[in-house]
N, CA, C and O atoms as a GROMACS GRO file, in nm:
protein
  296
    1UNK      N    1  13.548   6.878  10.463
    1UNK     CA    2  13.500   6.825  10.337
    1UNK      C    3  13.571   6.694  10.309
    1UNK      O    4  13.677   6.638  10.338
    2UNK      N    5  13.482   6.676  10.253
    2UNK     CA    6  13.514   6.446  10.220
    2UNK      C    7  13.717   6.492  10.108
    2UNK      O    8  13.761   6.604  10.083
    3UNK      N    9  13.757   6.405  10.086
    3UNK     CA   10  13.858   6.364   9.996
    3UNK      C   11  13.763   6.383   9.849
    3UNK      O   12  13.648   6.341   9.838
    4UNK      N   13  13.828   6.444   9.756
    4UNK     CA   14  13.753   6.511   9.643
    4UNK      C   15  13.880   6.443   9.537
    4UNK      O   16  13.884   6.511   9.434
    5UNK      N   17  13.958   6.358   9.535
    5UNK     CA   18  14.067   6.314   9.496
    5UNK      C   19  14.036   6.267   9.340
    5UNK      O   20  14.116   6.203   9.272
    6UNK      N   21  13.909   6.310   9.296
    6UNK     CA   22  13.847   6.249   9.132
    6UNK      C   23  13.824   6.374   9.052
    6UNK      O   24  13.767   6.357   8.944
    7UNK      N   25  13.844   6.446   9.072
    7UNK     CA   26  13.782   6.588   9.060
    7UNK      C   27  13.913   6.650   9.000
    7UNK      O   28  14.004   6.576   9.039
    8UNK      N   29  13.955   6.729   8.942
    8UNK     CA   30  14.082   6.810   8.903
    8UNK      C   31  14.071   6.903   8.821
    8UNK      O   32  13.967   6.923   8.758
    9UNK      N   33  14.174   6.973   8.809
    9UNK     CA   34  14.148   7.138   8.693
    9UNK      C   35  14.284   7.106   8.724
    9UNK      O   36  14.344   7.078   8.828
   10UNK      N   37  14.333   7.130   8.520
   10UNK     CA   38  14.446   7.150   8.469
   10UNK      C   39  14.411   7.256   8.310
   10UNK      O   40  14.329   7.219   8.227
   11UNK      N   41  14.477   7.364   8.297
   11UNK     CA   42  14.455   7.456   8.242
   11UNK      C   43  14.438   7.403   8.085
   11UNK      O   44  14.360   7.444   7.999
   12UNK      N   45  14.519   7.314   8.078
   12UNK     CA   46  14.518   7.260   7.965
   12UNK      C   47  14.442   7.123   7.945
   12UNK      O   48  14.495   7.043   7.868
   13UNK      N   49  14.307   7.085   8.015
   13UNK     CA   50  14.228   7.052   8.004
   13UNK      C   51  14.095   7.117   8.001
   13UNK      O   52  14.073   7.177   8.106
   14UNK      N   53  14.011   7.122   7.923
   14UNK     CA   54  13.887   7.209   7.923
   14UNK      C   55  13.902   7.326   8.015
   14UNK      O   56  13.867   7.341   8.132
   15UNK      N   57  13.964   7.409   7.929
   15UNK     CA   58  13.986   7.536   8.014
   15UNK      C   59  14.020   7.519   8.135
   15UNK      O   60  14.058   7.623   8.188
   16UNK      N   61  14.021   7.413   8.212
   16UNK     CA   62  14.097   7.413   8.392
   16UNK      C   63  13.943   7.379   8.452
   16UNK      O   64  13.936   7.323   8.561
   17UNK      N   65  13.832   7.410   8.388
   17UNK     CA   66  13.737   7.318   8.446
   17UNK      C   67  13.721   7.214   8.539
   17UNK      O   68  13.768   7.103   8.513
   18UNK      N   69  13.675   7.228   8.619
   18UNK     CA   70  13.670   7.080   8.729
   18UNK      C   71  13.640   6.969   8.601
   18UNK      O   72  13.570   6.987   8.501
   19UNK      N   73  13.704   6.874   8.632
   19UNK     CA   74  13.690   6.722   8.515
   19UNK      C   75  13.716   6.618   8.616
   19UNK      O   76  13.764   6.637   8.727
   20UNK      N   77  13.678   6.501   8.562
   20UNK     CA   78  13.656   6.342   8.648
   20UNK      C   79  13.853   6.282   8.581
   20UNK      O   80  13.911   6.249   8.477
   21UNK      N   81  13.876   6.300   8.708
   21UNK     CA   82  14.029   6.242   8.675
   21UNK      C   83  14.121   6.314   8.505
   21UNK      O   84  14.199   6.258   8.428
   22UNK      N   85  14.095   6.377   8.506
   22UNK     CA   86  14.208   6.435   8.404
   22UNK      C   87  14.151   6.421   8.287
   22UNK      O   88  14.231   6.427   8.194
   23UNK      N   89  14.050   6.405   8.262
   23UNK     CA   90  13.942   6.336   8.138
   23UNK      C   91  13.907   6.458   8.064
   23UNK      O   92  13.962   6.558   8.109
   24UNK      N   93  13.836   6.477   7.970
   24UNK     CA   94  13.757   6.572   7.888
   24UNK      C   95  13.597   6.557   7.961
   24UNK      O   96  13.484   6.577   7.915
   25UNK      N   97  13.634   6.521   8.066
   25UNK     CA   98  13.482   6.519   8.106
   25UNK      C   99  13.419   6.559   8.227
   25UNK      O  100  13.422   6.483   8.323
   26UNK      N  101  13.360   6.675   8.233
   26UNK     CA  102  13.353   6.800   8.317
   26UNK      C  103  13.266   6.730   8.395
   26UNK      O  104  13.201   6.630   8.366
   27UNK      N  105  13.273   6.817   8.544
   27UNK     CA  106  13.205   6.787   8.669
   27UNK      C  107  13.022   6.836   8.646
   27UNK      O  108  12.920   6.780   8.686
   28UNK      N  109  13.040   6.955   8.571
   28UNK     CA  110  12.915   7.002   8.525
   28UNK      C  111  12.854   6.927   8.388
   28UNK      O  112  12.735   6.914   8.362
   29UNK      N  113  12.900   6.908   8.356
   29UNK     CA  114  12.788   6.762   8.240
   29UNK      C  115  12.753   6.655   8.332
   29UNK      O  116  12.640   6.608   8.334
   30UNK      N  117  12.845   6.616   8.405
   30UNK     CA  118  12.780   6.507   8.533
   30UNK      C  119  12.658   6.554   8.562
   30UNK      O  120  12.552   6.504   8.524
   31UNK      N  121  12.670   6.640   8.622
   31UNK     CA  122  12.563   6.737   8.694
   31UNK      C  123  12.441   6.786   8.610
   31UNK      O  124  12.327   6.768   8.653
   32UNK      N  125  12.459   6.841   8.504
   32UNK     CA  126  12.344   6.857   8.393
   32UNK      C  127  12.302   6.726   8.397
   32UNK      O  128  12.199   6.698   8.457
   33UNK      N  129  12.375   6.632   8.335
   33UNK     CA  130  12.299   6.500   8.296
   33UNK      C  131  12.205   6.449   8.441
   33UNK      O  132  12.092   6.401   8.441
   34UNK      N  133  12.284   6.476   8.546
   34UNK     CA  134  12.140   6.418   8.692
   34UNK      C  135  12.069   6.494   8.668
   34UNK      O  136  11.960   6.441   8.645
   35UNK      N  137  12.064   6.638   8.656
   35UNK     CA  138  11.998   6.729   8.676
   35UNK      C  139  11.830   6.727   8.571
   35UNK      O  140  11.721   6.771   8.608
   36UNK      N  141  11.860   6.668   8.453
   36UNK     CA  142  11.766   6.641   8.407
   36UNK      C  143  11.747   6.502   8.369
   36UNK      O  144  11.722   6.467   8.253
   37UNK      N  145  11.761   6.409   8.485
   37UNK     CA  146  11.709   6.310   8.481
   37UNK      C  147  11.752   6.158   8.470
   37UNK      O  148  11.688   6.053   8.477
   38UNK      N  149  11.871   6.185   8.453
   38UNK     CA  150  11.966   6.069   8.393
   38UNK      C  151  11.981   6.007   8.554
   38UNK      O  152  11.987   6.094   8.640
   39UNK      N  153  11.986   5.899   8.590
   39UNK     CA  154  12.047   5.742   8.686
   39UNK      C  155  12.207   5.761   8.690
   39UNK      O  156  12.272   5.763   8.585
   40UNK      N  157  12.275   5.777   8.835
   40UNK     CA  158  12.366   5.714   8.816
   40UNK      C  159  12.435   5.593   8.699
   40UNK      O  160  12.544   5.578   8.643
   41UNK      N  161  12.306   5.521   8.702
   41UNK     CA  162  12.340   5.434   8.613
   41UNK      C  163  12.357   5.447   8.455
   41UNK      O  164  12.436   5.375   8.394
   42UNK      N  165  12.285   5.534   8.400
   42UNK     CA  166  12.226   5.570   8.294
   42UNK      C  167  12.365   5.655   8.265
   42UNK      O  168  12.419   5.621   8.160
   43UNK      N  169  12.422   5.744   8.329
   43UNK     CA  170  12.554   5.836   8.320
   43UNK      C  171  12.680   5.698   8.299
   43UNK      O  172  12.775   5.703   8.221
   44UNK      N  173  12.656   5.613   8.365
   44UNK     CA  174  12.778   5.496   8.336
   44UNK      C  175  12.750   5.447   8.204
   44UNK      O  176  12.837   5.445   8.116
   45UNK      N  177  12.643   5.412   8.189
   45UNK     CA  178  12.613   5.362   8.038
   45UNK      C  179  12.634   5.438   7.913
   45UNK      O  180  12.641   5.394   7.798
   46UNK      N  181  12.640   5.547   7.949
   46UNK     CA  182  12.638   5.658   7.797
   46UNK      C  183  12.826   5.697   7.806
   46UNK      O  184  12.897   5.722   7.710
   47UNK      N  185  12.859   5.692   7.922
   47UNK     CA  186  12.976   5.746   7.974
   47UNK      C  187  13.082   5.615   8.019
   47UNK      O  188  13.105   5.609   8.140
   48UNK      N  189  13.154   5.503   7.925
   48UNK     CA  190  13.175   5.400   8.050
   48UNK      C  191  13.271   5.434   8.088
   48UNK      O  192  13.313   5.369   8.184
   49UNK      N  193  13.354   5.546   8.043
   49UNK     CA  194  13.485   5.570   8.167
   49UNK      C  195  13.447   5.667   8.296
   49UNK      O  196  13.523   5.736   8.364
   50UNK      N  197  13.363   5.656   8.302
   50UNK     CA  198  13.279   5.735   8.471
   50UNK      C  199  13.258   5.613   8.535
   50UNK      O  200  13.202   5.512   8.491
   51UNK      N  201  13.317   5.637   8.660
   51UNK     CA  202  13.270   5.557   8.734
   51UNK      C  203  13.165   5.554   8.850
   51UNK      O  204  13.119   5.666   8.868
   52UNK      N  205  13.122   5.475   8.921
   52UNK     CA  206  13.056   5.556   9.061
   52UNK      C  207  13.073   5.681   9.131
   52UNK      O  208  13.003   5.782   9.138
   53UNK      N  209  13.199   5.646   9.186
   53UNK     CA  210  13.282   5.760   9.261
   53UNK      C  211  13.310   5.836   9.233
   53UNK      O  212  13.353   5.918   9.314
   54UNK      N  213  13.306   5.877   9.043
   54UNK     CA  214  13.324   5.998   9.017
   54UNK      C  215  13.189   6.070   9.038
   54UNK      O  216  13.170   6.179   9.092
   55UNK      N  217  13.089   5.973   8.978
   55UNK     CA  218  12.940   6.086   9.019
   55UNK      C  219  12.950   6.119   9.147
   55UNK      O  220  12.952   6.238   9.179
   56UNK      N  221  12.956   6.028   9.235
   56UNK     CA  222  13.002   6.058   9.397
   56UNK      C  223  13.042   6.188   9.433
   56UNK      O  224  12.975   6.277   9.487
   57UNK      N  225  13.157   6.188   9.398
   57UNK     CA  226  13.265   6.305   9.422
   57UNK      C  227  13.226   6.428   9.347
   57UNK      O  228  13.276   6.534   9.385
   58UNK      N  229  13.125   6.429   9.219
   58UNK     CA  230  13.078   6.531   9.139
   58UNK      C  231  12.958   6.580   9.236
   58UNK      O  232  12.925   6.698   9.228
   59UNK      N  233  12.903   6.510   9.311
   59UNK     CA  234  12.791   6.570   9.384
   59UNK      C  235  12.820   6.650   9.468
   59UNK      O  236  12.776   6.765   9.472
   60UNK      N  237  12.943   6.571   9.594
   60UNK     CA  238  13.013   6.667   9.681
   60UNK      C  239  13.026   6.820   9.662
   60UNK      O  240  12.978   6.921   9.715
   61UNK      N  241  13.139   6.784   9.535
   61UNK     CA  242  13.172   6.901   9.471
   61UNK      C  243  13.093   7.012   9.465
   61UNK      O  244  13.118   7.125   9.507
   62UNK      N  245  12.977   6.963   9.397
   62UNK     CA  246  12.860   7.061   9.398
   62UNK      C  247  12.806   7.108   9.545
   62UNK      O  248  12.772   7.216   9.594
   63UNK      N  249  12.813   7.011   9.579
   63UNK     CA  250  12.767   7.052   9.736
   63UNK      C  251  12.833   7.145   9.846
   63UNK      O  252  12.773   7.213   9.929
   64UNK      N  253  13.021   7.129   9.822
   64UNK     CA  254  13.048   7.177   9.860
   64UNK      C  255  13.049   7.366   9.828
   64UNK      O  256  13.047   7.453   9.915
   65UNK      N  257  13.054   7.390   9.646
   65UNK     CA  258  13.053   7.467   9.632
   65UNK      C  259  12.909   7.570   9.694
   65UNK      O  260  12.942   7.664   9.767
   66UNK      N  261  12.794   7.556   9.672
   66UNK     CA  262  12.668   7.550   9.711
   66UNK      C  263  12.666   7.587   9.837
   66UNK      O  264  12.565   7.635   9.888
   67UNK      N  265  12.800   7.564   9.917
   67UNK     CA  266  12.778   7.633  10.091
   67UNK      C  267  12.818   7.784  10.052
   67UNK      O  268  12.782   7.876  10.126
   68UNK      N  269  12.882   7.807   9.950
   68UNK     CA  270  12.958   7.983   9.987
   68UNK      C  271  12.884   8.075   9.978
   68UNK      O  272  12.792   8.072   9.895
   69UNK      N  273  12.905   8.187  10.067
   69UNK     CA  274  12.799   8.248  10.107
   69UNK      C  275  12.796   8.337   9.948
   69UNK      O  276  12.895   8.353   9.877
   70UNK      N  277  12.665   8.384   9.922
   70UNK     CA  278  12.657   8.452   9.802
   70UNK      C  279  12.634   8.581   9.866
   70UNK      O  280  12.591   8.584   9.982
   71UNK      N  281  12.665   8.713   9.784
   71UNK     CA  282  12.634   8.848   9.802
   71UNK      C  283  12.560   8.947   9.700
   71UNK      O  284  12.581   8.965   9.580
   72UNK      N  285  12.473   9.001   9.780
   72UNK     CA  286  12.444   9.075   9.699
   72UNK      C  287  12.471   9.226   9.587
   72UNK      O  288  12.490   9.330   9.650
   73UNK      N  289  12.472   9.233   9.498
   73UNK     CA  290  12.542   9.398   9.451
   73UNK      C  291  12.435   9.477   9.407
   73UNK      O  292  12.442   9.556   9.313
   74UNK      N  293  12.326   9.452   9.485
   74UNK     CA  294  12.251   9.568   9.457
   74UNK      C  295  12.173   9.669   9.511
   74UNK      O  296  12.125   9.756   9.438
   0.00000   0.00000   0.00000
């Protein structure tokens, strides 16, 4: 997996949530906001302390999580 070095969980940030550099600003609002529609660009504009590389690294993230195998319990 790539260097994820933007990405962090500290307990005493939004519950320990994955966040963009130590910020109040979760990997999953990144992700909601592409998810319905928002531009890289459009996330910088509403957001200006996001940078590229954090959406970057928020995609990974997702991506990486997205490989683990899921199970079933039923």
């Amino acid at each position: 997996m790539s260097k994820l070095d933007r990405i962090t969980s500290d307990p005493q940030i939004m519950g320990g949530k994955a966040c963009i550099r130590n910020m109040r600003i979760t990997v999953s609002l990144v992700l909601n906001l592409i998810a319905n529609g928002l531009s890289k660009e459009d996330i910088i504009k509403e957001y200006p302390l996001i940078e590229l590389e954090d959406i970057d690294q928020s995609l990974k993230y997702a991506a990486y999580l997205a490989e683990e195998e899921l199970y079933s319990f039923n």
